[in-house]
N, C-alpha and C positions, 0 to 999 in steps of 0.2 A: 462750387463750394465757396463760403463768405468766409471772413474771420482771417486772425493770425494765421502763418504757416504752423504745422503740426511740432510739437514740442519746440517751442519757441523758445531759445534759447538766453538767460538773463541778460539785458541789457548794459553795455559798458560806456564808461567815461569817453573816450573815442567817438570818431565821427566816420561812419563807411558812406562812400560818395562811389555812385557808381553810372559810367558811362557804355553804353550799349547800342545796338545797332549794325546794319548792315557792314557789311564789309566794303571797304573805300569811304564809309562816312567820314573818316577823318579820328577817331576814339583815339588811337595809338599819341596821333599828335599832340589832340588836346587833353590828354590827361597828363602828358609831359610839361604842356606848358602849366596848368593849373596848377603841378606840383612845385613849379617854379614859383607860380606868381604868389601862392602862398605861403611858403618858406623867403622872399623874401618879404612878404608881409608879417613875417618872425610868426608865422601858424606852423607847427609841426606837421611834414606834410609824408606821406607812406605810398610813392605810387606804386601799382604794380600788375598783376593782368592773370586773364587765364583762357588758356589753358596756362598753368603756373611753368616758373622756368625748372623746377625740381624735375627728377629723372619719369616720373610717371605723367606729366603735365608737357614733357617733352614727347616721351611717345603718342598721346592725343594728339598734340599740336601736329604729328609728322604723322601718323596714321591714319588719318581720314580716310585713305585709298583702298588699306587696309581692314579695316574694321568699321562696319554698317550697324543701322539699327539698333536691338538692345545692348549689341555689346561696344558699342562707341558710345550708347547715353551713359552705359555704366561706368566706364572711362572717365566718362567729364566729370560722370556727380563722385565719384574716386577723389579724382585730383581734388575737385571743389571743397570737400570733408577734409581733406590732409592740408590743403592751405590753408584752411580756415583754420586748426586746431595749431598748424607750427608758424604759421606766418601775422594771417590777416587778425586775428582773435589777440594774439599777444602784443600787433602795435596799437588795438584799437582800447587795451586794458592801460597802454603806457601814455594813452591820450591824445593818440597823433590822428590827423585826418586820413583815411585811407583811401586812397581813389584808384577805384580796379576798371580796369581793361575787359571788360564782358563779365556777365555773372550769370543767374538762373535763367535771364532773358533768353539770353543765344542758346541755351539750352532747348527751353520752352521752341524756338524758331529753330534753329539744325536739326533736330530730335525729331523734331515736327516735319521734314521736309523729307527724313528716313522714314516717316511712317508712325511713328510712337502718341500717341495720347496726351495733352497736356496733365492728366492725371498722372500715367506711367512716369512720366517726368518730374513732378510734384513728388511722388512718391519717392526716388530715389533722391531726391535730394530735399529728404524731410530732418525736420532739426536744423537748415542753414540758417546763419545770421540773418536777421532783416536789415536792409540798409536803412540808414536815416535815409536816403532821397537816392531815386534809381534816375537817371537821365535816359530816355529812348532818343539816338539821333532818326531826323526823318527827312524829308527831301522828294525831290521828282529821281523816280531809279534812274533815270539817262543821265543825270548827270554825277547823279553817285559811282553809276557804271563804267559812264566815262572816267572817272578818277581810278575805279579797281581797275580796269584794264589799263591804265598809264604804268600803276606799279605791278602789275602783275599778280594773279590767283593766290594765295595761301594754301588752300584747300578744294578739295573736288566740288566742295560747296561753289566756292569763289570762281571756279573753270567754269562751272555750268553757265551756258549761256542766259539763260534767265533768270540767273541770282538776284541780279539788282530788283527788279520787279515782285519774286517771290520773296524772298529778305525781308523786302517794305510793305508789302503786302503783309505779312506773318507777325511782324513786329507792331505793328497796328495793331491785332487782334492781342500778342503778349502783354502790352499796355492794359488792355480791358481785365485781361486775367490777371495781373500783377494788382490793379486796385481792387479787385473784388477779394481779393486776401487780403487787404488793409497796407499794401505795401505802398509809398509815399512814390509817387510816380508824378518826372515833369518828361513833356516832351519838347524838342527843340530841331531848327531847321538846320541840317548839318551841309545846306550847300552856301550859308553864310560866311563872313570871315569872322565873324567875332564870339564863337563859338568857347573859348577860353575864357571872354572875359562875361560874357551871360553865364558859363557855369559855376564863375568863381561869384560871381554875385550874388546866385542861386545858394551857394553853399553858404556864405556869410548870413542869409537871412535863416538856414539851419542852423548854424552856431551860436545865433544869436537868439533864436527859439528855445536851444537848446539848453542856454546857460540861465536865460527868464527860467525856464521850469525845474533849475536847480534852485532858484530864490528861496 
């Protein structure tokens, strides 16, 4: 399927910056610093992540073990609709940069690795925001691998042995499906160190796209 996601939701003043990817690519760290580097570059900056820290974005985060298949996609695309409506939608109307911690991607790739459809997944989470610019981290899995196992598993996802390989694998393919909805898609090597300062550069030439097509 080509085109916007389905009821595509009005556009705000705001900037959603989103970072994605395997687990151990590094997303956690470098949306921290990005929110750094751009509040002190005086940009309003909103980071934050999902599964969300709210009470139902915590049970996803901790249920993996728990809850399979449809009823853990329905979990994510839950949380995803209630952040979006009390958190992500309200800093992105007050102007601020929002830079999230996983979005439809890691859906599209977990979902996918229970079994589910990139449709069934499209489907539950129809009507989410589009981002200005989705970032996929990417990398050789060994050494992405070797980084998740330094800090240890998150989830049953993260435990499995051949996360790293199927991850990057899956996330490859979410790229293809994210553009063919018209979603603004860059990808980037997540076993470099300069990861913070390619996405903040990345994002400066969206702001500044962004503010030409207000002219």
């Amino acid at each position: 399927m080509t085109g916007l996601s389905l009821d595509e939701p009005r556009r705000l003043s705001g900037t959603l910056i989103i970072l994605d990817g395997p687990g151990g690519a590094g997303k956690s760290t470098a949306v921290c610093l990005v929110a750094e580097t751009l509040t002190v570059a005086g940009v309003a900056a909103h980071p934050t992540s999902q599964p969300s820290r709210a009470p139902l974005g915590e049970l996803t985060r901790h249920g993996t073990d728990t809850y399979r298949g449809m009823a853990l996609a329905c979990l994510c695309a839950a949380d995803r609709h209630h952040q979006l409506a009390t958190e992500i939608l309200p800093a992105l109307a007050d102007g601020a940069v929002v830079v999230c911690d996983r979005y439809v991607a890691s859906s599209l790739v977990l979902q996918g690795l229970d079994g589910l459809s990139a449709e069934v997944v499209w489907q539950l989470n129809r009507g989410v925001y589009r981002p200005d610019l989705s970032v996929i981290l990417t990398g050789a899995p060994t050494v992405i691998n070797a980084r998740l196992r330094a800090r240890g598993g998150h989830s049953r996802f993260e435990r499995a042995e051949d996360n790293s390989e199927m991850e990057t694998g899956l996330y490859l393919h979410a790229v293809v499906n994210l553009r063919q909805r018209g979603w603004p898609v860059a990808s980037m090597d997540a076993t470099t160190d300069t990861i913070a300062a390619a996405m903040v550069s990345l994002i400066q030439h969206v702001l500044t796209e962004k503010s030409s097509a207000c002219l």
